[in-house]
C-alpha positions as CSV (number, residue, x, y, z in Angstrom):
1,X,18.5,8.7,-9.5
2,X,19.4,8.6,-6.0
3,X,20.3,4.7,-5.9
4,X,21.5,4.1,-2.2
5,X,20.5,1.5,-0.2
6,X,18.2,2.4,2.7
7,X,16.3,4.7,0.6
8,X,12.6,2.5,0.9
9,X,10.8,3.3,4.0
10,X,9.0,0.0,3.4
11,X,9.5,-2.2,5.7
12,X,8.4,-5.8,4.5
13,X,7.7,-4.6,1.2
14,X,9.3,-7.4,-0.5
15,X,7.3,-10.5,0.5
16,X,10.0,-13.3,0.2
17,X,12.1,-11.7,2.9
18,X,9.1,-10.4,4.8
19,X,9.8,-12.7,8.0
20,X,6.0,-13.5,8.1
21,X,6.5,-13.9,11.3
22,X,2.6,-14.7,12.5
23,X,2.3,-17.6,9.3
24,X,1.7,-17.4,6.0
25,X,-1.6,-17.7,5.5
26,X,-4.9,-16.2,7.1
27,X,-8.3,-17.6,6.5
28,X,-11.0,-14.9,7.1
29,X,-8.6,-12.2,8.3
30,X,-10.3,-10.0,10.9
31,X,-10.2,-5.6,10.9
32,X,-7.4,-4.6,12.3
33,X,-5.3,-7.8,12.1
34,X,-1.4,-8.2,10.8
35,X,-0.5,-11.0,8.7
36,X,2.5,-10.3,6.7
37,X,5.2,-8.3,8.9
38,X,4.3,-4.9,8.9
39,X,1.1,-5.0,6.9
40,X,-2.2,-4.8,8.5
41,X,-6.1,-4.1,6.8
42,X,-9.2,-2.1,8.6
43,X,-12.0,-2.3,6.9
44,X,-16.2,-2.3,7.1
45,X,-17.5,-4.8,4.8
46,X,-19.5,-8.3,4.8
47,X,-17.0,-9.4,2.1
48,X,-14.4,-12.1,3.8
49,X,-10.6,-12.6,2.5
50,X,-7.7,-14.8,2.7
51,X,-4.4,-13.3,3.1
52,X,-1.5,-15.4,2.6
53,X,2.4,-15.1,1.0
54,X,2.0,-16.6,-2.4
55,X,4.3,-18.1,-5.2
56,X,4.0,-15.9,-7.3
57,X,6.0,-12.5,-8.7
58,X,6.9,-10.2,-11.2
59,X,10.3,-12.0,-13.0
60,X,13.7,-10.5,-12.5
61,X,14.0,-10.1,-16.2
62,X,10.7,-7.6,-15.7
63,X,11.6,-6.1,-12.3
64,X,15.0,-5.7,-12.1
65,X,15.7,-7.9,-9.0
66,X,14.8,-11.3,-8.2
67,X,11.6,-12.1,-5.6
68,X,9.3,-15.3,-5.6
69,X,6.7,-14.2,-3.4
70,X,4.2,-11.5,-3.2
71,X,1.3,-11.0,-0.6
72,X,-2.2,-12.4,-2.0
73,X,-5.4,-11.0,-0.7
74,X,-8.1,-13.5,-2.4
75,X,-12.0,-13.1,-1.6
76,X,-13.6,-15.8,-0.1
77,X,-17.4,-14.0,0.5
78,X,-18.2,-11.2,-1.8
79,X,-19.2,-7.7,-0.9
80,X,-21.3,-6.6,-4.0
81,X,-23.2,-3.9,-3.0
82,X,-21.3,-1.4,-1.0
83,X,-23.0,0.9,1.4
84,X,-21.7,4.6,1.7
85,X,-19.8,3.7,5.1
86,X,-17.9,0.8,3.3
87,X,-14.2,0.5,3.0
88,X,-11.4,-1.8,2.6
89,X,-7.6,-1.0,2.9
90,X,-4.3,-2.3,2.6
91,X,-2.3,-0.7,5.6
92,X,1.4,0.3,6.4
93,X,2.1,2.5,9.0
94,X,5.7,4.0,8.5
95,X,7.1,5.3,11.8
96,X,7.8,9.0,12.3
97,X,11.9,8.7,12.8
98,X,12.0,6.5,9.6
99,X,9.5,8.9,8.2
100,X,10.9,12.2,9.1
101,X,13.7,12.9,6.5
102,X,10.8,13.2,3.9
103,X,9.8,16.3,5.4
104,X,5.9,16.2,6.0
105,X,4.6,19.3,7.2
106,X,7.7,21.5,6.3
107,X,8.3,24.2,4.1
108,X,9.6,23.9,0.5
109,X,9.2,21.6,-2.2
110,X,9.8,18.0,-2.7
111,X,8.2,14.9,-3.6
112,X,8.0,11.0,-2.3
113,X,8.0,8.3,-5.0
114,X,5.7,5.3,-4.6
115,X,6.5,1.9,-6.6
116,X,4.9,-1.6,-6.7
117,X,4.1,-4.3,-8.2
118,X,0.4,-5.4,-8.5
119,X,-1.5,-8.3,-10.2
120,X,-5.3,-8.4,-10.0
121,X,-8.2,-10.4,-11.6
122,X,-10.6,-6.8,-11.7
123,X,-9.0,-4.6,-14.1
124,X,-9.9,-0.7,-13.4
125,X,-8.8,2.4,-11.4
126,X,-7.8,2.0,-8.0
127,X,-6.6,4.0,-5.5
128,X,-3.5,4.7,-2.9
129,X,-3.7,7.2,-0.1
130,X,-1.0,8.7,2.0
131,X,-2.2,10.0,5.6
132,X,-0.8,11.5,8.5
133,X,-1.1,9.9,12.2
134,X,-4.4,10.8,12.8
135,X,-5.8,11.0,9.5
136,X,-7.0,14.8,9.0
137,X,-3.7,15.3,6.3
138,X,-4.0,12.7,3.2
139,X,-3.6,12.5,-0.4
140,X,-5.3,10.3,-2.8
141,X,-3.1,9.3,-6.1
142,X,-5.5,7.0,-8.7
143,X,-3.5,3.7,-11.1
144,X,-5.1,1.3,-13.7
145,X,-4.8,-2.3,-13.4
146,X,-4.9,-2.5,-17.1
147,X,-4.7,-6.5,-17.8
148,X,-6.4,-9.0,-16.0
149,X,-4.3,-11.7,-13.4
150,X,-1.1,-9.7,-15.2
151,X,2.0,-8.5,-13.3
152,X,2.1,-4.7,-13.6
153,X,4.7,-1.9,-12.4
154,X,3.3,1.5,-11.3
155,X,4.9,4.6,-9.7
156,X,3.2,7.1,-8.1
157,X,4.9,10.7,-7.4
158,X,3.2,12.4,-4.5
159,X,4.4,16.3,-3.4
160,X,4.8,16.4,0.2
161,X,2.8,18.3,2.2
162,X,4.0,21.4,4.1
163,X,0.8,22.0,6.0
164,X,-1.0,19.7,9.0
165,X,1.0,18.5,12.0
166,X,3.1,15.3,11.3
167,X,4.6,12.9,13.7
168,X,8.9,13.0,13.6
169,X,8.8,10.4,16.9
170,X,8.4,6.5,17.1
171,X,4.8,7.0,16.8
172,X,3.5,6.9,13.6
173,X,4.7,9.1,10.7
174,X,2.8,8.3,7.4
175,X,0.5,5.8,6.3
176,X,0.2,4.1,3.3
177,X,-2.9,2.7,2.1
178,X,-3.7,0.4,-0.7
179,X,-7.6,0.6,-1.0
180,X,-9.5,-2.4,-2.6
181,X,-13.0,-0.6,-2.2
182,X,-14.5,2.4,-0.9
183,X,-18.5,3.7,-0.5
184,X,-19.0,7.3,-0.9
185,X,-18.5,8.9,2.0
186,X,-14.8,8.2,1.9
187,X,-14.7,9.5,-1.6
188,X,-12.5,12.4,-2.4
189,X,-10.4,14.1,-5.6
190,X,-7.4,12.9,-6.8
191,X,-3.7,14.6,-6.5
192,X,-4.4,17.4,-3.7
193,X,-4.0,16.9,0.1
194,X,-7.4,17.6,2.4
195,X,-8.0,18.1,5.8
196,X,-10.5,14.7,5.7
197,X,-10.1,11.1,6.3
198,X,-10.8,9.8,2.8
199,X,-9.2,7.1,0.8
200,X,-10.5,7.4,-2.6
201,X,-12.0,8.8,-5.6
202,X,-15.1,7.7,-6.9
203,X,-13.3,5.8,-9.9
204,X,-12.2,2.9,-7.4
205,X,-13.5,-0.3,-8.3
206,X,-14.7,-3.0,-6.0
207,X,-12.0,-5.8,-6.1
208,X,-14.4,-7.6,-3.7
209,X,-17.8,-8.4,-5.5
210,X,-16.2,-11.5,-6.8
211,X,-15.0,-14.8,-4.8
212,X,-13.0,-15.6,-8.5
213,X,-10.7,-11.7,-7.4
214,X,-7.4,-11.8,-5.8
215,X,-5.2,-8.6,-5.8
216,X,-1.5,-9.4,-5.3
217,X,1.0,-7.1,-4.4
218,X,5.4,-7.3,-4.6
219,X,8.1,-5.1,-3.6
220,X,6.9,-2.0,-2.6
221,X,9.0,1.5,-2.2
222,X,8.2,4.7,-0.9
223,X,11.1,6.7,-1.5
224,X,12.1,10.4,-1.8
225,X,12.2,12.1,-4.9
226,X,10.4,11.9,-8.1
227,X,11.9,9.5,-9.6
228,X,11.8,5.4,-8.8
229,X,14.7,3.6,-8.5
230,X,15.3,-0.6,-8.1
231,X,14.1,-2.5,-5.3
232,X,16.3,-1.4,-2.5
233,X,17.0,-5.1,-1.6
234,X,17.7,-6.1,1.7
235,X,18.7,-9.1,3.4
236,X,16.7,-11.5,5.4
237,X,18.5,-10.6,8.3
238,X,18.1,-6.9,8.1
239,X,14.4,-7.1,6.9
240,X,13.9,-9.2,10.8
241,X,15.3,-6.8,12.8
242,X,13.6,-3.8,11.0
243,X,10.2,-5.5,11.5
């Protein structure tokens, strides 16, 4: 494994030195609004959350390294029936010189390697997408939350693609997307890349028809390769002046 430090193109992925610069907690967080550093949600739904850094993380006996925080995203109005147009994600936008050594849109074969932590009261399949800038490249990858309100480590190898047009510049490179719900018309297959804007397969569960769901989140990695590594910890210092 290729364990050198500055290998996660995270930024803010670890929530304890995440400088949650705007707060730490956010009642009734609006579409298209930033609460931890970095991490932003769009979505179309009547279901209302609270986003906040919470006390609470995988231990470093589980994980490998030690964090006490992770980022909570708990429903305070439920969304139980979800029209086709619905849609709730968990955004990070990765900018395209960070970005660029993966090697969207170029010839050859190789792979990125996503890793997380994730706790969350609905058990199921769930989804993650990667997208590029505008959306017309992505590729849906499906994980089980297998144990209810249970700390859980899943990785995620994702080939990259060698077709669409990809941003090298400071605009963005790649997003990553954590979805919490999706209605059909942003339903796709798993494992291929398409030429849609789509964020998941039918599978994904609705983590928001419940005001008793929270889905939690700690130290994520997108890395290349196929193969995860630690946390690339960084210092509080370094995480402030990347965000």
């Amino acid at each position: 494994a290729n364990n050198f430090a500055g290998r996660n193109k995270i930024i803010g992925g670890d929530f304890t030195t995440n400088p949650w610069q705007r707060g730490t907690s956010f009642a009734a967080i609006g579409n298209a609004a930033y609460f931890a550093d970095r991490w932003v949600n769009h979505y179309v739904t009547s279901a209302v959350q609270t986003a906040s850094k919470a006390a609470d993380a995988p231990t470093a006996a589980q994980a490998g390294t030690f964090t006490q925080h992770c980022l909570s995203l708990a429903v305070t109005t439920a969304d139980t029936s979800i029209a086709a147009g619905d849609r709730f994600g968990l955004f990070q936008a990765i900018e395209g010189l960070n970005a660029a050594s993966f090697g969207f849109g170029q010839a050859g074969s190789r792979n990125v390697t996503l890793s997380f932590w994730v706790k969350g009261t609905k058990t199921g399949i769930y989804c993650v997408r990667l997208a590029n800038s505008v959306e017309n490249r992505c590729y849906v990858a499906e994980y089980t939350i297998n144990s209810t309100n249970t700390w859980e480590y899943k990785t995620i190898t994702i080939p990259v693609d060698t077709a669409g047009t990809w941003l090298y510049t400071n605009g963005i490179g790649v997003w990553l997307t954590f979805v919490l719900m999706s209605g059909t018309n942003f339903h796709t297959s798993a494992n291929t890349w398409i030429t849609s804007n789509l964020l998941a397969t039918s599978n994904q569960v609705n983590a928001l028809d419940s005001t008793s769901n929270t889905f939690k989140v700690a130290l994520v990695q997108l890395e290349a390769g196929s193969v995860a590594t630690t946390f690339d910890a960084r210092s509080v210092g370094t995480e402030l002046a990347l965000c």
